[in-house]
KOLSEKE-531432 format. One line per 5 residues: number of its first residue (from 0); their letters; for each residue x negated, y, z of C-alpha. Coordinates in steps of 0.25 Angstrom, whole numbers, always signed. Each point is the difference from the previous one (the first is absolute). Example, Ala and Ser with C-alpha at 12.3 -4.5 7.8 and 13.67 -1.06 7.14 Angstrom:
0 = AS = -49,-18,+31  -6,+14,-2;
//
This chain:
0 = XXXXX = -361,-48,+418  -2,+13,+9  +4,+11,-5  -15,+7,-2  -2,-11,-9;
5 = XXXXX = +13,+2,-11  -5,+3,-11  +2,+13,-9  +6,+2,-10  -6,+3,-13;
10 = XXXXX = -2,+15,-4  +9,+2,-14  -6,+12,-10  +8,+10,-5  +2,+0,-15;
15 = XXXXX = -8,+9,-9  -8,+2,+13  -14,-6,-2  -9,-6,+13  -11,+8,+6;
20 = XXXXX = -12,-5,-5  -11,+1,+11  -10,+9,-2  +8,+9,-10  +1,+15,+4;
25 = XXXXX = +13,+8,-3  -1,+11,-11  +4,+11,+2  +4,+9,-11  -3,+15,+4;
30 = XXXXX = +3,+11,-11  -12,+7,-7  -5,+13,+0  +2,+8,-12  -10,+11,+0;
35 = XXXXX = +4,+5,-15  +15,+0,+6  -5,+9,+12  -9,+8,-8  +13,+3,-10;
40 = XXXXX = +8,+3,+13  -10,+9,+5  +0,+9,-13  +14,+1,-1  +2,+4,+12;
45 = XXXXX = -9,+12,+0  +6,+4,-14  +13,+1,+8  -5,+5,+12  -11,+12,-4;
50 = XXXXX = +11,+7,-9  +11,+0,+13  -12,+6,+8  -3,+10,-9  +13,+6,-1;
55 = XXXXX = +3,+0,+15  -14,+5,+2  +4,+12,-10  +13,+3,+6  -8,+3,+12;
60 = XXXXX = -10,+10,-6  +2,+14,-3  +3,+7,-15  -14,+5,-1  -7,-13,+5;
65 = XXXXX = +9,-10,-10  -9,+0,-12  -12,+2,+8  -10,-10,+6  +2,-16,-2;
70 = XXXXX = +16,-5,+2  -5,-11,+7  -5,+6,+11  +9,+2,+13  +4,+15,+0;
75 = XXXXX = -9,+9,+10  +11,+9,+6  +13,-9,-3  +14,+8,-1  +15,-3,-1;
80 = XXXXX = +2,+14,-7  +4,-7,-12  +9,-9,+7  +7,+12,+7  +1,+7,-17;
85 = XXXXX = +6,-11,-5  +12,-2,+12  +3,+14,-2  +2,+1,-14  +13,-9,-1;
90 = XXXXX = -6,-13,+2  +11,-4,+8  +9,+2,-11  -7,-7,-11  -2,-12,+10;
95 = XXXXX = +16,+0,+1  +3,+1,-14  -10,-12,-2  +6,-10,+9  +14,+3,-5;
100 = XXXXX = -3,-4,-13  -10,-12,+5  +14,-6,+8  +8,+4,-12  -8,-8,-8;
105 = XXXXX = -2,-11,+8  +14,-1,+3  +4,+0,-14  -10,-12,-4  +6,-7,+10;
110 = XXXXX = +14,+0,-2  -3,-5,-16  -10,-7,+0  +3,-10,+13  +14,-3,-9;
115 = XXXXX = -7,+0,-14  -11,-9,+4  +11,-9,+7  +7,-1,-13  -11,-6,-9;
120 = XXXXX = -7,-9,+10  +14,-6,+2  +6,+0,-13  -6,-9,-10  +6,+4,-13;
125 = XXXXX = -6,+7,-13  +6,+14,+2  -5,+1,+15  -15,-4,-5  +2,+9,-11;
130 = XXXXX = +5,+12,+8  -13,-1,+9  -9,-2,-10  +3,+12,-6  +1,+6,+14;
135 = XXXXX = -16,-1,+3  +0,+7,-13  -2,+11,+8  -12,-3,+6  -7,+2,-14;
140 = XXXXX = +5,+14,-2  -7,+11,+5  +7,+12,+6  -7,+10,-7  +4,-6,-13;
145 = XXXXX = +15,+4,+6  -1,+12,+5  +5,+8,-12  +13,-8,-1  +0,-1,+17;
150 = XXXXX = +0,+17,+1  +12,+0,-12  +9,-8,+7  -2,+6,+14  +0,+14,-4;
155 = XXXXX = +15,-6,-10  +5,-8,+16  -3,+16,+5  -10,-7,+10  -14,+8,-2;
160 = XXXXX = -7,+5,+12  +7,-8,+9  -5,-11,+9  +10,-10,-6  -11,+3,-14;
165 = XXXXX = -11,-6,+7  +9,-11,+6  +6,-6,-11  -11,-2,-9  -8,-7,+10;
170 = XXXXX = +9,-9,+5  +2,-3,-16  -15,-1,-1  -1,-9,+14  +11,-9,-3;
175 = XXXXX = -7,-9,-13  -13,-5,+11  +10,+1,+12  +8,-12,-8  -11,-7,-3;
180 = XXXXX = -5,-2,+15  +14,-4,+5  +2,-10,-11  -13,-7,+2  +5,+0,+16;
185 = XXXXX = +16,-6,-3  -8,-11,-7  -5,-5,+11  +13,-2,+9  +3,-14,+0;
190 = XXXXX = +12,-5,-10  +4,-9,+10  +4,+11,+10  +10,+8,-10  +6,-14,-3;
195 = XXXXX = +3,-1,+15  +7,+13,+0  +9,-3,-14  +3,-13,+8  +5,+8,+12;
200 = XXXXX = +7,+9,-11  -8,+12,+1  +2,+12,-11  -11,+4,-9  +0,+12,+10;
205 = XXXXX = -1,-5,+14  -13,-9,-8  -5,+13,-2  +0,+6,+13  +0,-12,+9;
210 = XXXXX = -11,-8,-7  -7,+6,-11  -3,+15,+8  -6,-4,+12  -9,-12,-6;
215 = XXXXX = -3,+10,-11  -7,+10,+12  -15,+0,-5  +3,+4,-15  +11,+11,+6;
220 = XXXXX = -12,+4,+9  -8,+1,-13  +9,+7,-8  +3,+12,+10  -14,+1,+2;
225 = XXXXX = -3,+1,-15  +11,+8,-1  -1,+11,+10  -15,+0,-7  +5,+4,-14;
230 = XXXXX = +10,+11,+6  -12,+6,+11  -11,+2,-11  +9,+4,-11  -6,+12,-7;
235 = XXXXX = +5,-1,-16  +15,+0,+4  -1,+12,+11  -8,+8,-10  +9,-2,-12;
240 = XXXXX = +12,+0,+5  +0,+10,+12  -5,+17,-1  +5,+6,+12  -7,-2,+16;
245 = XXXXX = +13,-6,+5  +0,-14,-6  -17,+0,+0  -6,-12,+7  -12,-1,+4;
250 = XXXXX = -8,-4,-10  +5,+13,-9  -4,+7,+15  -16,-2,-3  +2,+10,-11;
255 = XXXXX = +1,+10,+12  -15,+1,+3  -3,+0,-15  -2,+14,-4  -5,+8,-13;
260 = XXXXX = -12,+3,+7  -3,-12,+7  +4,-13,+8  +1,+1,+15  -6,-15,+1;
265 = XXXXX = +0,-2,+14  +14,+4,+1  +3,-8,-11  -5,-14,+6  +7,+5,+12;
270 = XXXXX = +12,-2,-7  -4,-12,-5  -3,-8,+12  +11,+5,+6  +11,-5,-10;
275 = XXXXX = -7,-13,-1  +2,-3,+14  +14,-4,+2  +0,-8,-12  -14,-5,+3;
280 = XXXXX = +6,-4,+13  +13,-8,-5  -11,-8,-7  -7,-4,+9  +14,-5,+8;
285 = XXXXX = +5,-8,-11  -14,-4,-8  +3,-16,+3  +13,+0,-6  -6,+10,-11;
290 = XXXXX = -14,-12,-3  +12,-11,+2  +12,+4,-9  -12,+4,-12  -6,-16,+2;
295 = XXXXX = +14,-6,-4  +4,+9,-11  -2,-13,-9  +10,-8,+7  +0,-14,+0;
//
């Protein structure tokens, strides 16, 4: 027998793989528009967007023109007058003052509740479930229902219109939500990793800052952001707890274009737009690791 004539060998169908039937077409699936979907983008966009171009529209206008006309229209004679006003009356300072207390605070979250959250994902026992049930407690308590209570014991501690008022609070206030996120991310480290370090006779420590930490990065990402949040647009602690210009952050400093006889508005969003961009712009850095440590708050 030649060797054009062998005969060859039989094809062998994969398993769970069906034949081609002739004459069948492949479907292809291909996702659906959904026009109610867009439509709903659409008009939450413009309800973000139209108030952002208002205000930076009216921080460009003049004092006489700013309640004059329609705001949605782009100013005629555009000026950065109002932006020159607000960096000479101390901006600077307030801008200082509020990033001290915003890495103050976030540097206190950290440093309890990376530890606390630690503690009662690994520990199983009653009191640690206990302890962090009456943790989140604080998530239900308002601070204007403290307040009172908060001004005593700062005024008793000798702390009142200092910067350390407006941090401590805060970071008391930030902590409750800050555990939450971070236990919901230790929940979804693998048990089977810690048991290979306790095999290798690794401390409760060195699991901490050589396993837990870095695979816990999206919910520390979250958890700075939210905190530096809660400390930038603080206004009830810095108005109770603070009366002289050296400790004023800059929310208090929009009370400087707010007169008995009127409101320079065009200075005002001035301001406005500009203490929202630095914090604006750390958002924008870090929002993946904001939108991914928020999805696993529930754990596994």
């Amino acid at each position: 027998m030649s060797h054009d004539t062998l005969p060859r060998p039989a094809r062998t169908r994969e398993p769970g793989r069906e034949p081609p039937v002739p004459g069948r077409r492949r479907r292809h699936w291909t996702r659906r528009a959904n026009p109610v979907a867009g439509l709903g983008s659409v008009v939450w966009l413009a309800i973000v967007v139209i108030p952002v171009y208002a205000m930076l529209s009216a921080s460009l206008t003049g004092q006489d023109k700013a309640l004059t006309g329609n705001p949605l229209k782009p100013p005629t004679s555009p000026t950065l007058d109002n932006y020159n006003t607000v960096l000479n009356t101390g901006f600077g300072h307030l801008l200082g003052n509020t990033v001290i207390v915003a890495v103050a605070v976030v540097g206190i979250v950290l440093v309890l509740c990376v530890p606390l959250a630690y503690v009662a994902v690994r520990t199983r026992d009653r009191w640690s479930t206990t302890a962090f049930r009456l943790f989140l407690l604080g998530v239900a308590i308002p601070a204007q229902a403290v307040v009172v209570p908060l001004y005593l014991l700062i005024a008793q501690l000798d702390l009142y219109d200092t910067l350390l008022a407006v941090i401590l609070p805060t970071a008391a206030f930030a902590m409750p939500v800050s555990v939450l996120v971070l236990v919901g991310t230790l929940r979804d480290v693998s048990e089977d990793l810690y048991e290979a370090m306790a095999l290798d006779g690794a401390s409760p420590l060195r699991m901490l800052f050589q396993l837990t930490i870095p695979l816990a990065k999206g919910g520390i990402s979250t958890v700075v952001i939210y905190a530096a949040l809660q400390a930038w647009n603080g206004f009830l602690f810095p108005l109770i707890f603070t009366q002289s210009d050296g400790p004023r952050v800059l929310t208090l400093g929009l009370f400087n274009y707010v007169s008995q006889f009127g409101v320079n508005i065009p200075a005002l969003l001035a301001s406005v737009v500009l203490s929202g961009i630095p914090i604006f712009t750390v958002y924008l850095v870090a929002r993946r690791a904001l939108v991914g440590g928020l999805m696993g708050v529930g754990g596994k």
